[in-house]
C-alpha positions in Angstrom: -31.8 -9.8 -14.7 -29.0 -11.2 -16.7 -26.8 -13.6 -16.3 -23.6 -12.2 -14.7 -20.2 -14.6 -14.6 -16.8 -13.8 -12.8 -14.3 -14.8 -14.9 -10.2 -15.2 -13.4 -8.6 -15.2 -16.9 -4.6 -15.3 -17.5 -5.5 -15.1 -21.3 -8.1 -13.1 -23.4 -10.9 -15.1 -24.8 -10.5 -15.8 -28.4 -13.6 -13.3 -29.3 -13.8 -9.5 -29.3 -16.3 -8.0 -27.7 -18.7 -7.3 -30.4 -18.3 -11.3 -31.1 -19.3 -11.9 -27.5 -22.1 -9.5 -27.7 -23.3 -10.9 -30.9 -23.6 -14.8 -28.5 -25.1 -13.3 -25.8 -26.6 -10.2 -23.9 -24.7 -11.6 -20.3 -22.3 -9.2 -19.1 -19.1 -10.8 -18.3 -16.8 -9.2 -16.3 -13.1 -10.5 -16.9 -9.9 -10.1 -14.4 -6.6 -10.4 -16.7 -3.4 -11.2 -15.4 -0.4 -8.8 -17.3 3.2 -9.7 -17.0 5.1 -7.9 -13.5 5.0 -4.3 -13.9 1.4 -4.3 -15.2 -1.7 -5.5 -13.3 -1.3 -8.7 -11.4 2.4 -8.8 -10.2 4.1 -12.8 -10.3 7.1 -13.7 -10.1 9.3 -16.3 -12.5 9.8 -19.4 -10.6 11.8 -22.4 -12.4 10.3 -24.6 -9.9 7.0 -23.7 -10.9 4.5 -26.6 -12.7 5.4 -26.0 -16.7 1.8 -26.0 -17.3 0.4 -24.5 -14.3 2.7 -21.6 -14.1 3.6 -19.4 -11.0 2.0 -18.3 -8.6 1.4 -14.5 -7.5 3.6 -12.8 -5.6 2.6 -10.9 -2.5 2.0 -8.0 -4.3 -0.3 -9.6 -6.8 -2.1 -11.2 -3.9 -2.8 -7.6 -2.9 -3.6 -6.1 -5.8 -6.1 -9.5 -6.4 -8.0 -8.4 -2.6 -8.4 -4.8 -3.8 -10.1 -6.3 -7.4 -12.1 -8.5 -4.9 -13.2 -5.6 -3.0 -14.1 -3.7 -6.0 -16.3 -6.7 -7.4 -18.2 -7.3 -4.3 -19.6 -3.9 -4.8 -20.9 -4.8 -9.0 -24.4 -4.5 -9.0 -27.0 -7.1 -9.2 -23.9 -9.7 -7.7 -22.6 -12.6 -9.9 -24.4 -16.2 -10.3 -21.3 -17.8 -11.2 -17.3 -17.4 -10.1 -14.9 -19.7 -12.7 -11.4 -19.3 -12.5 -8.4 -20.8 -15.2 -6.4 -23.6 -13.8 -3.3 -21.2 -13.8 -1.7 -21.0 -10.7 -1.9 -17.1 -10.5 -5.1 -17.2 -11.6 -6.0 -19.6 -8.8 -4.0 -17.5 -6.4 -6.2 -14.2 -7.7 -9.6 -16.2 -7.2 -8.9 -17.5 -4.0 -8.2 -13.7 -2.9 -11.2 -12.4 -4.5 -13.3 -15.1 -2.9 -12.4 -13.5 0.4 -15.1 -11.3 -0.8 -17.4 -13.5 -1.2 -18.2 -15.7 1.3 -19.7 -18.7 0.7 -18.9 -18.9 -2.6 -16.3 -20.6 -4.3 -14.5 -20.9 -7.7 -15.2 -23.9 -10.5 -11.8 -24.3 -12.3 -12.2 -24.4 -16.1 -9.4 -26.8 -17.5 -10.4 -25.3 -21.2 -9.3 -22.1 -19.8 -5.7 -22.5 -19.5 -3.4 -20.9 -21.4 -3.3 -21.1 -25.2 -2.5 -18.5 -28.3 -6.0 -18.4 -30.6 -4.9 -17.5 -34.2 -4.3 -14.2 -34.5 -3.6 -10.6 -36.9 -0.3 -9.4 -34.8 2.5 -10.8 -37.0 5.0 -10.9 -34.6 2.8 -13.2 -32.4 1.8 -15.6 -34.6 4.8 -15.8 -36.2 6.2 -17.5 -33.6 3.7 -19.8 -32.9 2.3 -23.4 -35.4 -0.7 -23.0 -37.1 -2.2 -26.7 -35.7 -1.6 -25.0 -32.0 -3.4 -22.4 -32.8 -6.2 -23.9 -34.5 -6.2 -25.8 -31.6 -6.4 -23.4 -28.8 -9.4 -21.7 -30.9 -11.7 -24.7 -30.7 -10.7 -25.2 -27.2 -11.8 -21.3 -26.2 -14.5 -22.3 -28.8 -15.7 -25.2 -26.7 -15.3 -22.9 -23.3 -17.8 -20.2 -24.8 -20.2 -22.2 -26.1 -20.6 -24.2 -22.8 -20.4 -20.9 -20.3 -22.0 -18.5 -22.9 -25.6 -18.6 -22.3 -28.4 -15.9 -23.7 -29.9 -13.9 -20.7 -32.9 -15.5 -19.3 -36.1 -13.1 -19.5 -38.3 -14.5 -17.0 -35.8 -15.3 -14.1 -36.7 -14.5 -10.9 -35.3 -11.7 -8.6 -32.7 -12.6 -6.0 
């Protein structure tokens, strides 16, 4: 059995999925946050933390408990739940772990968000070169810590 690890992302790991296949054989399945209109549904609040964000509307917490009920049903379960520690993403775990009884979230300060270098122009055009370079070896750091090869001889659940 391979590792499995849930993943409440508000940003896209700085790897494509070829690079993450070429670290490991783990599956890894990722919940993104999209801007309102999208997937998860928050709403601007200039009350909210600056670095922390808002938090999801009510919307996005429903469309977080349908994810959760989705996920409860991924074969073979998940070994570990980690979560940004972005609001929404927190709001979005907290409803998925509805699901999941028992279980609970480990916040991942190295996942909070950050813009890893990048080939769209109009992105990294507006963002400084140290920031990015930056934000790579801090995604860098997250997958080497989290990103482990499947273990052959693990014992069934």
């Amino acid at each position: 059995m391979t590792l499995k690890m849930l993943f409440v992302l508000v940003l896209l790991i700085a790897t494509t999925p070829s690079a993450v296949a070429d670290k490991t054989s783990a599956p890894l399945n990722r919940q993104r946050h999209h801007r309102a209109g999208a997937a998860w549904h928050y709403l601007p609040n200039p009350d909210a933390d600056k670095k922390l964000g808002p938090g999801l509307s009510v919307l996005g917490v429903a469309q977080a408990q349908m994810a959760g009920a989705r996920l409860v049903g991924f074969p073979g379960g998940f070994d570990a739940l980690y979560v940004s520690p972005m609001q929404r993403a927190r709001d979005t775990a907290a409803a998925i772990a509805q699901e999941f009884p028992g279980r609970s979230f480990s916040i991942i300060d190295g996942l909070e968000e950050c813009t890893p270098p990048t080939w769209r122009k109009e992105v990294a055009d507006k963002e400084d070169p140290a920031s990015m370079a930056a934000c790579k070896k801090q995604l860098d750091g997250v997958f080497d810590e989290y990103f482990k090869p499947a273990q052959e001889n693990r014992a069934p659940r």
